[in-house]
Backbone as CSV, one residue per row, in Angstrom:
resi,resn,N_x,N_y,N_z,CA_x,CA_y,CA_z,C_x,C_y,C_z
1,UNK,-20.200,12.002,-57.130,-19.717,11.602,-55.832,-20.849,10.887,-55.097
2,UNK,-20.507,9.858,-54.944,-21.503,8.810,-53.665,-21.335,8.374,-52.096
3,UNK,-22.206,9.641,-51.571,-22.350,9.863,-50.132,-23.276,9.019,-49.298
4,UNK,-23.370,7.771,-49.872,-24.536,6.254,-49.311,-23.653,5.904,-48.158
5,UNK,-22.612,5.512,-48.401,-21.740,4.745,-47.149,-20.822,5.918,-46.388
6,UNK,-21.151,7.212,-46.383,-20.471,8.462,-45.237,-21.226,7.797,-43.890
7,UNK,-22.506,8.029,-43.505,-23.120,7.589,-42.619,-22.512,6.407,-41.629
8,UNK,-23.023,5.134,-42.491,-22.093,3.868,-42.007,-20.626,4.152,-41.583
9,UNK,-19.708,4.543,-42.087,-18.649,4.905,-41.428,-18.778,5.717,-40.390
10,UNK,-19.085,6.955,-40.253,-19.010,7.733,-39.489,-19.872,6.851,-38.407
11,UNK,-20.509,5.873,-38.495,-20.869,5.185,-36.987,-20.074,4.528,-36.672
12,UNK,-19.489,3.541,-37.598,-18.346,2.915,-36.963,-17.278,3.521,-36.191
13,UNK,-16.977,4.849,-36.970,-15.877,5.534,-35.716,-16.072,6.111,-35.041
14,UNK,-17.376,6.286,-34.462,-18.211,7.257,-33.626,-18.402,5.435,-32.073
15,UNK,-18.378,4.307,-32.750,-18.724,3.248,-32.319,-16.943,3.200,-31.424
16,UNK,-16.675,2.700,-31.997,-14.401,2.569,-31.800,-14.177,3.166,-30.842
17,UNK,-14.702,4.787,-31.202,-14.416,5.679,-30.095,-15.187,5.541,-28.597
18,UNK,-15.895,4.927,-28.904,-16.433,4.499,-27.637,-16.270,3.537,-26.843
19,UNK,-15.741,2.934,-27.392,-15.340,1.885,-27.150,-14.328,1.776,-26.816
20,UNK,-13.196,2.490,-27.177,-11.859,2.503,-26.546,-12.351,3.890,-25.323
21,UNK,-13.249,4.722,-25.110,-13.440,5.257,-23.352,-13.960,4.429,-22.759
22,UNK,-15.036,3.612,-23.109,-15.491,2.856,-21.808,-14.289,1.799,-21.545
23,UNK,-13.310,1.391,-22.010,-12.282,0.659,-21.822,-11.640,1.272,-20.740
24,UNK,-11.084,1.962,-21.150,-10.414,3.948,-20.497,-10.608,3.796,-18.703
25,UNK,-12.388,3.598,-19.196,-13.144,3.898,-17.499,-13.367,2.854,-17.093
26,UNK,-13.424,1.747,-17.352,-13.190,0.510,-16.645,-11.864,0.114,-16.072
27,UNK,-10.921,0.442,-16.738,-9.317,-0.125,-16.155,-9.577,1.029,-14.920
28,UNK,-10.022,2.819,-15.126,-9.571,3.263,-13.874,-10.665,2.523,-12.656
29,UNK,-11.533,2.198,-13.043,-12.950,1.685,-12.001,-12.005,0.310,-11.090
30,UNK,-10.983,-0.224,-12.262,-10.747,-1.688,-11.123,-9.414,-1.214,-10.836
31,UNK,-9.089,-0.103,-11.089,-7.314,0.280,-10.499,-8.635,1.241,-8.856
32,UNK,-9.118,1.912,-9.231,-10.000,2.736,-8.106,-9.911,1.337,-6.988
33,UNK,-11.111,0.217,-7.247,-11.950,-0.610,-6.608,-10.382,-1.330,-5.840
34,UNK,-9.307,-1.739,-7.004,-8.212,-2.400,-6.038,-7.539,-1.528,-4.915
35,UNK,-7.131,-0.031,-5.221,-7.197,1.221,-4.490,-7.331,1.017,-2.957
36,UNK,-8.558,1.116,-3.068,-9.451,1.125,-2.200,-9.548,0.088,-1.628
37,UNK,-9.714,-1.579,-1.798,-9.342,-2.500,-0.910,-8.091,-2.259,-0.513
38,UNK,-6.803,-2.168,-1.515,-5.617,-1.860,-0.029,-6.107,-0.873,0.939
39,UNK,-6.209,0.185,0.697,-6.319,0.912,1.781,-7.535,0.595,2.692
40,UNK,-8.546,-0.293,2.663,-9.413,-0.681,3.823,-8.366,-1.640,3.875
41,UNK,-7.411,-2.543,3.976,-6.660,-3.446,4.641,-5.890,-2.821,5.426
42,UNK,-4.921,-2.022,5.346,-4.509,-0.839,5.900,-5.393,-0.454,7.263
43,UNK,-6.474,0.379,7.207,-7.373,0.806,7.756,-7.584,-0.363,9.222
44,UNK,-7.936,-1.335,8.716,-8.289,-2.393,9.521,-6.937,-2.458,10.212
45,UNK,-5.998,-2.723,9.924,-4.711,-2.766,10.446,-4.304,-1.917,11.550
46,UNK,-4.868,-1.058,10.923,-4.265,0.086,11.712,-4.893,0.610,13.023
47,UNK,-6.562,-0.236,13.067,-7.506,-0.528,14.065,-7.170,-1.358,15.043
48,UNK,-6.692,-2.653,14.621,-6.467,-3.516,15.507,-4.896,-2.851,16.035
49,UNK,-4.169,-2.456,15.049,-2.858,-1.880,15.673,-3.434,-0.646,17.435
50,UNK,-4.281,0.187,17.078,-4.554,0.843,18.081,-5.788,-0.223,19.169
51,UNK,-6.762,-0.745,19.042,-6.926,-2.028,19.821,-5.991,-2.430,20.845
52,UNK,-4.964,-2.990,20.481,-3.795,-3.505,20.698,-3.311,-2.844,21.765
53,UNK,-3.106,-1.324,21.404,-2.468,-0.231,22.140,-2.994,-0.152,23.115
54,UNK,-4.539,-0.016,23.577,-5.659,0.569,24.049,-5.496,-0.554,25.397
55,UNK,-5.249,-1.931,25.142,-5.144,-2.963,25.726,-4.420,-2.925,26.400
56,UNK,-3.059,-2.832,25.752,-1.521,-2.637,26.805,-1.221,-1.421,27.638
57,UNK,-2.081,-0.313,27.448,-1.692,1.043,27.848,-2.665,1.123,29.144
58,UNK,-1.629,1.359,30.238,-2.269,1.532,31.542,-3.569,2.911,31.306
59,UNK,-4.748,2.314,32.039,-5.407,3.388,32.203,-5.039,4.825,32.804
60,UNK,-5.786,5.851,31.647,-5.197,7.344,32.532,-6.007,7.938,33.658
61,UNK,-4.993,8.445,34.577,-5.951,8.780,35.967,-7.124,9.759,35.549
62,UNK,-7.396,10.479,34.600,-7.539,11.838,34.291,-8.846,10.910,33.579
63,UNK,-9.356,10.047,32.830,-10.343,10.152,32.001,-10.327,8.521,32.415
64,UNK,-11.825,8.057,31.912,-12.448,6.898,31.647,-11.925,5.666,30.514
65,UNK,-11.184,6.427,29.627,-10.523,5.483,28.635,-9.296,5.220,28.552
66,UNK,-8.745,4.281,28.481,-7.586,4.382,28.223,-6.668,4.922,27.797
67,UNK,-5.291,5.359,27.813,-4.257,6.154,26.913,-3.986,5.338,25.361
68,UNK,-3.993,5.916,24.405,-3.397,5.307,23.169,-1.933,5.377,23.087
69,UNK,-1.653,5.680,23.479,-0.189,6.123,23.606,0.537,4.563,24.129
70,UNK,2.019,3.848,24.197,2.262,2.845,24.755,2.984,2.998,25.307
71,UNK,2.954,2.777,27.114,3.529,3.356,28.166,4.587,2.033,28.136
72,UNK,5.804,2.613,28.476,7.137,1.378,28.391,6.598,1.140,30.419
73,UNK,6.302,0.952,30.969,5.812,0.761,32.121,5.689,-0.230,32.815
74,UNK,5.888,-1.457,31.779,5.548,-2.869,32.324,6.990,-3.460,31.937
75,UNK,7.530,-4.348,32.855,8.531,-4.528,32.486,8.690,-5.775,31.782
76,UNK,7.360,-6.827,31.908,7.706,-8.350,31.364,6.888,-8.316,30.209
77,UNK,6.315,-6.847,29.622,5.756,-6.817,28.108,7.026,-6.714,27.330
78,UNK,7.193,-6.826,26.079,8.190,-6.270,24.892,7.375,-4.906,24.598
79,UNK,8.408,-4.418,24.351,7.953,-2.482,23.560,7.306,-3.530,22.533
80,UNK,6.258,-2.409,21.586,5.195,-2.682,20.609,6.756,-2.585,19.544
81,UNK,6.420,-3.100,18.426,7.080,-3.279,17.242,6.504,-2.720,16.203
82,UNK,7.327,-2.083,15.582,6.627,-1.250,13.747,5.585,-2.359,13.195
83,UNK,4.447,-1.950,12.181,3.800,-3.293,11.574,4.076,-2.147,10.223
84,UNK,3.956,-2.890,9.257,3.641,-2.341,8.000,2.521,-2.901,7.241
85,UNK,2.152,-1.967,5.984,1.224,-2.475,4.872,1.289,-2.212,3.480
86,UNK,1.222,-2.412,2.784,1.629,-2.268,1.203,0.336,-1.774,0.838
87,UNK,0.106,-0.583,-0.039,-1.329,-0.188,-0.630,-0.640,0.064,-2.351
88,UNK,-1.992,-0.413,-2.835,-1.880,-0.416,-4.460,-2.386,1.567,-4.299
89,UNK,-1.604,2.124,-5.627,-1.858,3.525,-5.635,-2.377,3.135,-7.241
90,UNK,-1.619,2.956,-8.426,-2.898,3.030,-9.849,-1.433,2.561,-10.176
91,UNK,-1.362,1.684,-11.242,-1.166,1.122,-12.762,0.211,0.207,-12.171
92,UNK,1.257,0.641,-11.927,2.640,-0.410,-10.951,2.932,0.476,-9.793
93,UNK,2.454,1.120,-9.338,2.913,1.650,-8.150,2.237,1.424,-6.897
94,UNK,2.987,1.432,-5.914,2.221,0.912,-4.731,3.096,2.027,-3.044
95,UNK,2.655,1.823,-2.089,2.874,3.436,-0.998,2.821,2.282,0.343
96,UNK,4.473,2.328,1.087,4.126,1.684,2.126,3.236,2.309,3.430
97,UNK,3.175,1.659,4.673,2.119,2.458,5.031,2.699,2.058,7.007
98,UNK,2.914,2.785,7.595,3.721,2.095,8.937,2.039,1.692,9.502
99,UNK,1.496,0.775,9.809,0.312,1.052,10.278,-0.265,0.342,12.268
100,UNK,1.248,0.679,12.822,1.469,0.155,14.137,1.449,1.743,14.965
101,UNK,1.121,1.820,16.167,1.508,3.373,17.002,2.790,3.779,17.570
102,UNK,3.844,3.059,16.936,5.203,3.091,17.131,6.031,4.013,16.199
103,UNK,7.153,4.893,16.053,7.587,5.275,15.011,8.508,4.281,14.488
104,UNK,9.075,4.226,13.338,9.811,3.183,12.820,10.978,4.120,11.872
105,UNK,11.865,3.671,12.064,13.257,4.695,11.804,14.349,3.761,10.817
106,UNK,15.309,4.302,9.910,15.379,2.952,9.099,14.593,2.303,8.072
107,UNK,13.953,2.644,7.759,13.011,1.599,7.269,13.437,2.093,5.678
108,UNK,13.572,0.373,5.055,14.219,0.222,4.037,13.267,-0.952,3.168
109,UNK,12.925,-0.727,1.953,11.844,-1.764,1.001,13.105,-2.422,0.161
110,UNK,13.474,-3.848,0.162,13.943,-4.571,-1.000,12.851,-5.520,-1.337
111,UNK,13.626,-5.571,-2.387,12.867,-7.625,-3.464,14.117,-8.434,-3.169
112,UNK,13.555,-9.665,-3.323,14.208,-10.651,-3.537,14.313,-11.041,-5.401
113,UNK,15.507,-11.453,-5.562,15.827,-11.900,-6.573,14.885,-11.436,-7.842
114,UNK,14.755,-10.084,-7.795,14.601,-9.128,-9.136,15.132,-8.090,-9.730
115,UNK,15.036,-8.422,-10.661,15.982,-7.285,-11.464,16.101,-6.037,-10.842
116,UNK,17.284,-5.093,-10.818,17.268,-3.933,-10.338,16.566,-2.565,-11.171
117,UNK,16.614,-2.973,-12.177,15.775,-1.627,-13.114,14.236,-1.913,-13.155
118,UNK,13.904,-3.122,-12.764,12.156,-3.103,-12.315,11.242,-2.586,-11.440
119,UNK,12.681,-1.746,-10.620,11.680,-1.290,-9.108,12.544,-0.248,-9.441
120,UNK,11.487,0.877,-9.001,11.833,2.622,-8.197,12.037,3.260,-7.683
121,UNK,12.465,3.933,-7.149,11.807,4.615,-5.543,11.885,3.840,-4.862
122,UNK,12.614,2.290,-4.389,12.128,1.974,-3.206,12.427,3.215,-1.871
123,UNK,11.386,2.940,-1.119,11.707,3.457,0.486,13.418,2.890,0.916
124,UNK,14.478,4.181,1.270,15.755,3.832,1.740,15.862,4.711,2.978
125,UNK,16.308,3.705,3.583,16.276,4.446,5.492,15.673,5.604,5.785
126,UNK,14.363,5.727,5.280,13.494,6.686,5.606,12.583,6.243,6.839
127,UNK,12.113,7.292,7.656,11.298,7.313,9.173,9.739,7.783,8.736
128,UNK,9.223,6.823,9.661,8.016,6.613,9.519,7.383,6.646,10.211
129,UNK,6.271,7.900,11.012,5.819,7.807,12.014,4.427,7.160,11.891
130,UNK,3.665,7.240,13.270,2.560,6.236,13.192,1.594,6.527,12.174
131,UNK,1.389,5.664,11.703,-0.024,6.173,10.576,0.408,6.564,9.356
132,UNK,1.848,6.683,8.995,2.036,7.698,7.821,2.754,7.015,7.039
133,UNK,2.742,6.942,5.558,2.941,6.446,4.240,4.677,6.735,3.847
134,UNK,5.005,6.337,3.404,6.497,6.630,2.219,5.618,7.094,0.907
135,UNK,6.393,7.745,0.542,6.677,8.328,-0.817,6.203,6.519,-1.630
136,UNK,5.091,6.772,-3.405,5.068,5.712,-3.593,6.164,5.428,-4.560
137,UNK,6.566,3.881,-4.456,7.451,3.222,-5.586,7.049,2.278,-6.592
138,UNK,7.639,1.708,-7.393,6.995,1.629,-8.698,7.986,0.413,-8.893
139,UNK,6.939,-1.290,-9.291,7.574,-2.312,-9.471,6.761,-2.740,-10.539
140,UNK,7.245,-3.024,-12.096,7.052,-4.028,-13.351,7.879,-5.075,-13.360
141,UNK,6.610,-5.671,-13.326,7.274,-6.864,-13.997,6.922,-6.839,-15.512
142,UNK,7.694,-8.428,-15.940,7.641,-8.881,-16.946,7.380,-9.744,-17.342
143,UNK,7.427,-10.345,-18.348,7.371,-11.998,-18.862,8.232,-12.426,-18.409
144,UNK,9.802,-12.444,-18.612,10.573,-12.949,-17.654,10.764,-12.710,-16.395
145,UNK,10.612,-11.894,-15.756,10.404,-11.609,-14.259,9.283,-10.816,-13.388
146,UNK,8.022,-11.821,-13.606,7.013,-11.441,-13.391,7.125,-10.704,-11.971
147,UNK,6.261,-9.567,-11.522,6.510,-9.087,-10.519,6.390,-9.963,-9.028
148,UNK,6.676,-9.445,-8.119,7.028,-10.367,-6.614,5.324,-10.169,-6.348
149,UNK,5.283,-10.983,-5.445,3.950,-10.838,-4.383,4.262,-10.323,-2.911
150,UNK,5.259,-9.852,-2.691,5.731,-9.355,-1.526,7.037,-8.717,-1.313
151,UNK,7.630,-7.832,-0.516,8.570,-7.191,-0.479,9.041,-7.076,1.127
152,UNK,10.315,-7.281,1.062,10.748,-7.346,2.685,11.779,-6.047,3.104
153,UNK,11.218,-5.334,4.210,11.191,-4.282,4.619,12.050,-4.481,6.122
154,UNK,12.976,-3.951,6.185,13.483,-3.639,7.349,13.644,-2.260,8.161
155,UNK,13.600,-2.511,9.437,13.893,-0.782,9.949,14.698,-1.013,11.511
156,UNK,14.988,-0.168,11.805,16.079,-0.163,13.121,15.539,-0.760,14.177
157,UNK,14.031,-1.089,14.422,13.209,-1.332,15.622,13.047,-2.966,15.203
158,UNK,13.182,-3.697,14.347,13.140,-5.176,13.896,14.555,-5.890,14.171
159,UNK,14.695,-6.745,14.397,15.905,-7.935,14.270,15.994,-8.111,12.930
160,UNK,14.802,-8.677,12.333,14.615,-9.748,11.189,13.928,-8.864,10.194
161,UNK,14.055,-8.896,8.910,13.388,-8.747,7.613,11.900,-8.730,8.316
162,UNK,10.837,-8.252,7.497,9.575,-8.567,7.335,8.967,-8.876,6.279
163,UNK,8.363,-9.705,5.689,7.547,-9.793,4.431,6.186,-8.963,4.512
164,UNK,6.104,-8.084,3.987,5.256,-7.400,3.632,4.114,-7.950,1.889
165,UNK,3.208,-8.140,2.005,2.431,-8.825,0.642,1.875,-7.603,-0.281
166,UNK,2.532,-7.664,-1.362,1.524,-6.596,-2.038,0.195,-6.919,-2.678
167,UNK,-0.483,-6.032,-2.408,-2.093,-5.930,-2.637,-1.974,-6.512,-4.146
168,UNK,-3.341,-6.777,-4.622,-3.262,-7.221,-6.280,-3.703,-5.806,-6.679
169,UNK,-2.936,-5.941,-8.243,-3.078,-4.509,-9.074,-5.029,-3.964,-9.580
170,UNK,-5.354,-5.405,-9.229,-7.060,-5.168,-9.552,-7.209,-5.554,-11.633
């Protein structure tokens, strides 16, 4: 029996195997890194959304800063309106995100002109208070119907559709 080439093999699959984890930990590093930019887009959003607030909301007698809260008080402002944001969660799924200080009631996720067995879970007339996420849903595409770059979201506090953009998968 000739045990010359055990060695050599056993590196090669000692090599493979390594090679298919650092693969492993790189896809989660750029599903993490894309992650994480949606949700600092979000974040930011959700800054200027309270900004916004801070601006329109009559000062409170009681303290130095303003109320966050949005006082219906003025009569030639419009009430604040829902905003939304789309965050990547890992591999096709993605978590809407209400990111305005308004609650939003209604609120419903379609596509345009894609297949119906490509998407999941969309969000259906579910309420959304300030700051807080839907349940996530789950859109593949394909070769023939590569996935959307955006999804339009309606809720009881809108007239019109919204286009909402989804984050890239990373």
């Amino acid at each position: 029996m000739n045990w010359g080439d055990v060695p050599a093999w056993l590196a090669i699959a000692v090599s493979l195997a390594a090679l298919g984890r650092s693969w492993q930990a790189e896809r989660r590093a750029r599903e993490a890194t894309a992650g994480a930019a949606s949700l600092e887009v979000s974040l930011q959003r959700i800054a200027d959304a309270l900004d916004r607030s801070r601006v329109n909301a009559p000062p409170s007698q009681g303290s130095a800063t303003g109320s966050l809260e949005v006082r219906g008080s003025a009569s030639d402002s419009a009430p604040p309106l829902p905003e939304f944001s789309a965050e990547f969660v890992s591999g096709h799924s993605y978590r809407l995100r209400n990111v305005s200080t308004v609650r939003a009631t209604g609120v419903t996720v379609t596509l345009e002109q894609f297949p119906q067995g490509m998407a999941r879970n969309l969000p259906a007339e579910v309420e959304l208070p300030p700051l807080a996420s839907a349940g996530p849903f789950l859109i593949i595409g394909s070769w023939q119907s590569p996935a959307p770059t955006d999804v339009l979201v309606t809720c009881d506090q809108l007239s019109d559709p919204v286009r909402v953009p989804l984050p890239p998968r990373g």
